[in-house]
N, C-alpha and C positions, 0 to 999 in steps of 0.2 A: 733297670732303674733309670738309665740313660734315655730310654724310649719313652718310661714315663713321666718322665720329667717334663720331656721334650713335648708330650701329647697334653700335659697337663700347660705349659706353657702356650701352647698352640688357643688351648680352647682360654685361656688367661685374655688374648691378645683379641679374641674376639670381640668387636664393638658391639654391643645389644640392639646400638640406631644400625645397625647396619641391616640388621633382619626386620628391625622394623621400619627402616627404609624401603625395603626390596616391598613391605606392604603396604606401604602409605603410595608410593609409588604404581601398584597397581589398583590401588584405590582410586588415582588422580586417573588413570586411563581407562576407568569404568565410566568417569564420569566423560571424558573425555569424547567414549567412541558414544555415549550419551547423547552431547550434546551436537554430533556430526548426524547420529540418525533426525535431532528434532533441526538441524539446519539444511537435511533433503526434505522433510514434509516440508517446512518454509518454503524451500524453491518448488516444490512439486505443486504447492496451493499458490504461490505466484504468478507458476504458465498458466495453471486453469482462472485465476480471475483474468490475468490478462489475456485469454483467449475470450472468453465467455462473457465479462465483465460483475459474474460474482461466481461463487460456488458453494456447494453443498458439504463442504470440509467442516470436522467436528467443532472445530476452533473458534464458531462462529454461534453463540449463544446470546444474546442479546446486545442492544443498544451499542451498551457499554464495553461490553467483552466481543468483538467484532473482528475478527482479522481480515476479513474483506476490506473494511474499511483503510486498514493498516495499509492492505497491500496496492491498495488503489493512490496513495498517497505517494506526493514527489520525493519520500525520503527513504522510497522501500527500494530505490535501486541505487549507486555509484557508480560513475560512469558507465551506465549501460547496463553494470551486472546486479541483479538480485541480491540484495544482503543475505540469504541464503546461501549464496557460491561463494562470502566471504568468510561465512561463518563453517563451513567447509573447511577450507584453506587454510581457516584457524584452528580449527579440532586437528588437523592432520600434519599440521608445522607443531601443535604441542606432543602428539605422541610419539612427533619424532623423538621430539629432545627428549622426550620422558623415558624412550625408550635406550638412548644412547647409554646412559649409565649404568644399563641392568648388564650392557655386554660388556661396557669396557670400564672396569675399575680403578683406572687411574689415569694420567695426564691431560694433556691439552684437551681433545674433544672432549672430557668428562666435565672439564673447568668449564668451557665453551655453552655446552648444553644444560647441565646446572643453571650458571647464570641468565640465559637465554632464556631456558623454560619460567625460573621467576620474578622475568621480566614482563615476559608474554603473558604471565597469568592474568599480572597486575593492571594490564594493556584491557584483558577482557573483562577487566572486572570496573573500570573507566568507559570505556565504550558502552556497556550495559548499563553505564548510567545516561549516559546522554541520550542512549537510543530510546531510555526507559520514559525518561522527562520528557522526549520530545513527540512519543505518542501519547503521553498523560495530558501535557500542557498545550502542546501542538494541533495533532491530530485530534484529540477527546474520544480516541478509541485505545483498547489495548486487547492486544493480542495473546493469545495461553501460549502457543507454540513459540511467542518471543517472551515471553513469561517465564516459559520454561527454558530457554538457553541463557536469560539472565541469572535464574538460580545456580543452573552449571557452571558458571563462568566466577558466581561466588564463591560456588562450592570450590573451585580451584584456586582461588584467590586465597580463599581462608587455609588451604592445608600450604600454599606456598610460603605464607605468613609463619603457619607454625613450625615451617622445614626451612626457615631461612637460612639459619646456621648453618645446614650443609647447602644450601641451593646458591645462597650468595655468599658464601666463605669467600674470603680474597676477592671480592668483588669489585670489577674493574669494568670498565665501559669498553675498552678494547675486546676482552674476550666476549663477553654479551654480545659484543658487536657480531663478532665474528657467528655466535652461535644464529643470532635474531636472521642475519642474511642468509642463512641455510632453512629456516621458517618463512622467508621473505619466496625463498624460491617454491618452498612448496606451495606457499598462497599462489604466485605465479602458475605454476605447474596445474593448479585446480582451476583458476581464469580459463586460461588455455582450452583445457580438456574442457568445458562449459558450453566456450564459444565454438566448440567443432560439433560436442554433442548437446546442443539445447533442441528440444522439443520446436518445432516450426508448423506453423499451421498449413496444409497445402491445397496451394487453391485450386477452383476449379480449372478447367483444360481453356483456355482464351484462345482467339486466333491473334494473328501476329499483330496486328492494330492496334487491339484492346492490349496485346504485351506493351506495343509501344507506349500508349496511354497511362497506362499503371505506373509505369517506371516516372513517366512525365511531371503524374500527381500524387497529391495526398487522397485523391477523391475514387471513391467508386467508379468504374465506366457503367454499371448500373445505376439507373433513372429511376427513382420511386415514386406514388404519385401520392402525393400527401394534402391530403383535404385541410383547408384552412378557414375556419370558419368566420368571416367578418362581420358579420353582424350578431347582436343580440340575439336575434328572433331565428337564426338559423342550427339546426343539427341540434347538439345540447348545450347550447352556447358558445359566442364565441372565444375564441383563440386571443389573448391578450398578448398584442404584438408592440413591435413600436419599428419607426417610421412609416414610407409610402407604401399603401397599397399595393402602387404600378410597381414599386418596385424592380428591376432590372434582375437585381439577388436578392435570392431568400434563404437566411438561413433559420433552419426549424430546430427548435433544443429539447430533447428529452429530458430531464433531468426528477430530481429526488432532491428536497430541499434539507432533508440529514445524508446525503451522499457531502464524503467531505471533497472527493473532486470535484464534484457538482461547486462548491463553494469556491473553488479554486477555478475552472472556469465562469462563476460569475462575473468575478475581478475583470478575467480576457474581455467577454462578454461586453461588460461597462466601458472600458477602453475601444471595443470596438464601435460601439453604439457612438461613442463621442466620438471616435473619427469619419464613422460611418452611416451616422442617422438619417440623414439625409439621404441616402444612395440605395440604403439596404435596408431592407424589410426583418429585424429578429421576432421571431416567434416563440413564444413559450407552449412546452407540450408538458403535460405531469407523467411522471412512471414512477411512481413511489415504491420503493423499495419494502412495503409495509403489507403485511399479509391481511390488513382490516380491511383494503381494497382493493391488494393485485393478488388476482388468481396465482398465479404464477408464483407466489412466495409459499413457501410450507412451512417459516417458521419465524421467530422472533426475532426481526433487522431492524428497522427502522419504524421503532413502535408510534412515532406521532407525524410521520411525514404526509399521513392520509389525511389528518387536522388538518396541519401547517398548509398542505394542499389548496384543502376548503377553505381554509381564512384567506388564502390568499386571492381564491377566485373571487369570496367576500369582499374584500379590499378592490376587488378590479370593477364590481358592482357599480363602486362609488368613484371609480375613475383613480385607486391608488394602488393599481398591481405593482407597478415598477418600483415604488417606494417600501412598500410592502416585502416585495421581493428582495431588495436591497437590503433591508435589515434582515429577514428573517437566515440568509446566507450570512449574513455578517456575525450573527451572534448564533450560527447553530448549535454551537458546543454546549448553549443553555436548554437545548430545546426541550420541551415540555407542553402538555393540553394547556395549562397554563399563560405559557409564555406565548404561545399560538397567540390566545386572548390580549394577552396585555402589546405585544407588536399590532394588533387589529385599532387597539387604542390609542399609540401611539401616533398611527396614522389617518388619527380620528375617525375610525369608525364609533357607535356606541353601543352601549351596551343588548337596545332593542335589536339595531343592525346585527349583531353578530348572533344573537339567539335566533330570529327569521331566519338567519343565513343558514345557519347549522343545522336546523329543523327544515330545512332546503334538500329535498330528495332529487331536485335537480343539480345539484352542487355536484353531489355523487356519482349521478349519474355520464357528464361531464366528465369524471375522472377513468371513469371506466372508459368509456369512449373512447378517451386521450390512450388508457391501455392499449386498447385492441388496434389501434391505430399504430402504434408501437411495436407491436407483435407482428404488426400485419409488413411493416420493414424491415423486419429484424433485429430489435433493440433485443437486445441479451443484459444490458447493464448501463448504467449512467454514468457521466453525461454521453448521451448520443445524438451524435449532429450530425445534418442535413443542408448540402449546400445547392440549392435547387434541385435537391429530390435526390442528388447525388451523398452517399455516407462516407464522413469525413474519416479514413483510417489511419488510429493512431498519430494522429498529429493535432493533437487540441491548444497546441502554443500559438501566441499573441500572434508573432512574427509570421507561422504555416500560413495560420488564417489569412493573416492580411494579405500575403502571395498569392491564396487561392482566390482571396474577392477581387483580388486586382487582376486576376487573369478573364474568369468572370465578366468582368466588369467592361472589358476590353472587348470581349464576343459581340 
């Protein structure tokens, strides 16, 4: 009777949230080791754009849904690291805490981790917004694979919501603290291991010169030779530059006017021009990202940048590339066949102007050119710059540049 009482007692005492703790818990850790696998495809499609300057990852279906785009943008890294090695860091500082409680049923660490883990939820469910708005509103791309670690980060938001009562019971800022700094380390711990194990591109074998060189600049020790066409009447027209001819430096721009870094070195670009117009020769080359005129695309990127192109060589017709060009960077995020037209008018072309122009088989032809010409350097992605034939690596800020035209300059 003693025994039964005692077993009937037992099973009395059992909480029902407990069991359905232990399942909502590995509920939060499915979604958890989820959102860790879609935060290595992020860093895995990061090295390959910024190897390559785009790539053939699924996540990349039109205009609008672009992860290229995302990743080319100044907000897809922190300090250095890929927001993929942070979203990492994060999946694996929450399964810790998630998982502390399944071992240990009572005290400090249990309180610690509780509190920590639905604090951290809440962290990624705030983060995913700003990250969210700031490719909606920002960027005017958005990504699936950051798509999909925003809904994961909801999905754990929302069950920490419903499991508050036990996650933040006695809820105190000291222990959170305590738990969030053993999350803190693991984010740590995943930096770390990043920056020993990241992917590196390795160059070719150099002799001891060209090492010294490298190291000296931002610039290629390879010399390309890049045809520049000055006149109207030569090759398939020309090359719409601005300042001297004689120029001293030249620097040559590939670009894509829906490339949103392309838009972001416009800004340098203008800055440069105005301290540098005088001195230096900038060149415009097209590489449209847009498979209606670059061989080289097999699928839907950059569906009007081949227009935009054409309007703008349109505009250069009549002597208003640069202005042209100025707006059409400035308001990409509208871009459309449309908007192509109405910027052509803005900068008064009219409306005969731009129908000759567009029924202009030389327009196109010009852009192809501008490709092969590109290809023939080795442009992989935009913007790519050329600072007297030399390719500017990885350093496309205001400040690189100006060092390397001042060095340049000084020859």
């Amino acid at each position: 009777m003693d025994k039964e009482a005692k077993s009937q007692h037992t099973e009395d005492d059992i909480d029902p949230s407990d069991k359905a703790g232990q399942a909502w818990r590995i509920l939060a850790l499915f979604f958890v080791i989820l959102g860790a696998a879609l935060s290595i495809y992020s860093l895995l499609h990061f090295q390959a754009v910024k190897t390559a300057g785009f790539s053939d990852f699924s996540c990349n279906i039109n205009q609008t849904f672009n992860c290229d785009d995302v990743a080319k943008s100044p907000y897809a890294q922190i300090f250095g690291f890929p927001l993929g090695v942070y979203g990492m860091g994060y999946f694996l500082a929450l399964a810790f805490l998630l998982l502390v409680p399944m071992v240990k049923e009572e005290g400090k660490a249990l309180q610690e981790s509780n509190q920590a883990a639905f604090v951290l939820a809440l962290i990624g469910v705030a983060t995913s917004l700003i990250f969210g708005g700031i490719s909606l509103f920002i960027i005017n791309a958005l990504c699936l694979t950051c798509i999909g670690i925003y809904l994961v980060t909801f999905a754990l938001g929302t069950i920490a919501l419903l499991h508050r009562k036990e996650l933040a019971r006695g809820f105190s800022w000291g222990p959170a603290g305590n738990g969030l700094t053993n999350g803190a380390i693991a984010v740590a711990i995943t930096l770390v291991a990043y920056n020993f194990l990241k992917p590196t591109i390795i160059p070719k074998p150099t002799t001891a010169p060209e090492q010294k060189e490298m190291m000296q600049t931002s610039l290629s020790p390879t010399v390309n030779m890049i045809d520049i066409n000055k006149s109207p009447y030569s090759g398939f027209g020309e090359d719409y530059r601005y300042g001297p001819d004689d120029a001293k430096v030249v620097l040559v721009e590939f670009a894509d006017f829906q490339c949103p870094a392309c838009g972001q070195m416009a800004i340098t670009i203008k800055r440069l021009k105005q301290e540098y117009g005088d001195r230096v020769l900038f060149v415009y080359k097209n590489y449209p990202l847009d498979q209606n005129c670059n061989p080289n695309i097999n699928r839907k990127m950059h569906e009007y940048s081949c227009t935009i192109a054409v309007m703008a060589r349109c505009a250069g017709s009549f002597g208003k590339f640069w202005p042209y060009y100025d707006l059409a960077f400035a308001r990409q995020n509208e871009a459309s066949e449309e908007k192509a037209k109405m910027w052509g008018r803005e900068v008064g072309l009219s409306e005969n102007d731009m129908t000759n122009c567009l029924n202009s088989a030389d327009k196109y032809s010009k852009l192809q050119d501008d490709i092969k010409a590109g290809d023939k350097v080795g442009v992989q992605g935009t913007p790519a710059l050329f600072l007297n034939g030399r390719s500017v690596i990885n350093a496309h800020d205001y400040e690189t540049l100006k060092i390397e035209i001042e060095k340049l300059l000084l020859e």
